[in-house]
N, C-alpha and C positions, 0 to 999 in steps of 0.2 A: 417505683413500680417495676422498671426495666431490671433490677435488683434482684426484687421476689419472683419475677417466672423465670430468670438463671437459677437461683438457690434451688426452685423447685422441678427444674430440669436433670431430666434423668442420666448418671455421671456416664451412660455410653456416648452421649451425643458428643459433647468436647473433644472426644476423643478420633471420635469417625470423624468428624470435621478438621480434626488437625490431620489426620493421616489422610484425605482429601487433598489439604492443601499440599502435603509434601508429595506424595503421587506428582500432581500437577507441576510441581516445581521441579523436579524431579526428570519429570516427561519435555518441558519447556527447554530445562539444560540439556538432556541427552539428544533432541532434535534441532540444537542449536535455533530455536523459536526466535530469542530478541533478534540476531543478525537479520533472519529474514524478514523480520519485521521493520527493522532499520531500514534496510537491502528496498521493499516494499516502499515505505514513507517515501524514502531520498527520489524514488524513481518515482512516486508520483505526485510530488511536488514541483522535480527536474521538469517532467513533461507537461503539465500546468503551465508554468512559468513560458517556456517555448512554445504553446498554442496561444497563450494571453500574449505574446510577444509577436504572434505572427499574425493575429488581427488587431496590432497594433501600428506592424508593419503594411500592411494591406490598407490602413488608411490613410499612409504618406508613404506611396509607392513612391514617388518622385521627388523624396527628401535626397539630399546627398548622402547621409549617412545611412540611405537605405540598403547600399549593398556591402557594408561592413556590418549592418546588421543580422543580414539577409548571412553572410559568410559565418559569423556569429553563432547563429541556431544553428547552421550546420554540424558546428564542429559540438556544439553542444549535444546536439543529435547522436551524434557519432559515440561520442562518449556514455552518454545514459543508453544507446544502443551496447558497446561495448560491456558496463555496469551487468544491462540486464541479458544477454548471454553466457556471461560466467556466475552470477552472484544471484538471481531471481528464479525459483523454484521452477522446472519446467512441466507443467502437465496439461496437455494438448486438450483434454475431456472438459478440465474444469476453466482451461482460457477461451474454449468454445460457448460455454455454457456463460459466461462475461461479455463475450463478445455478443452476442446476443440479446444479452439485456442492456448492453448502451444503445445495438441497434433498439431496439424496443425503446428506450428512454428519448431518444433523438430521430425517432419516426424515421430510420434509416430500414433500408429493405436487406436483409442478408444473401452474399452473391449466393 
């Protein structure tokens, strides 16, 4: 079935759809898209990881190894802070417009 309405599709459409696809690939290499997208994943995985790790810490504040841990996400910090300064896209408009909706998600008030 999926056979006969290719056969009977009209021979411009294959066409537009493949120059579609290369446009797009095209567009994705020239603005370096994967990296930033890499760039993007790493950094909010890193930062997940460090907030699940500090209410982890927060509920054996008084382990011993809580201030090696505690030292730990700092430097962790540091680093995906470092990451996201030179490698994460900066654009003030659309990190407002983010920030925003997690207040909004987490019934936080915006200052």
């Amino acid at each position: 079935m999926a056979a006969t309405l290719i056969a009977k599709m009209p021979v411009w459409i294959p066409i537009v759809r493949s120059t579609t696809v290369a446009i797009m690939t095209a567009y994705a290499v020239a603005v370096n898209l994967d990296s930033k997208i890499r760039t993007m994943a790493k950094l909010h995985y890193a930062w997940t990881q460090i907030g699940n790790g500090h209410k982890r810490l927060w509920k054996h504040v008084y382990s011993e190894a809580a201030a090696n841990e505690l030292e730990d996400f700092r430097r962790r910090e540091h680093e995906m802070s470092q990451v996201s300064m030179s490698e994460a896209p900066n654009d003030p408009r659309r990190l407002s417009q983010w920030q925003e909706q997690v207040f909004k998600l987490h019934y936080m008030v915006s200052a």
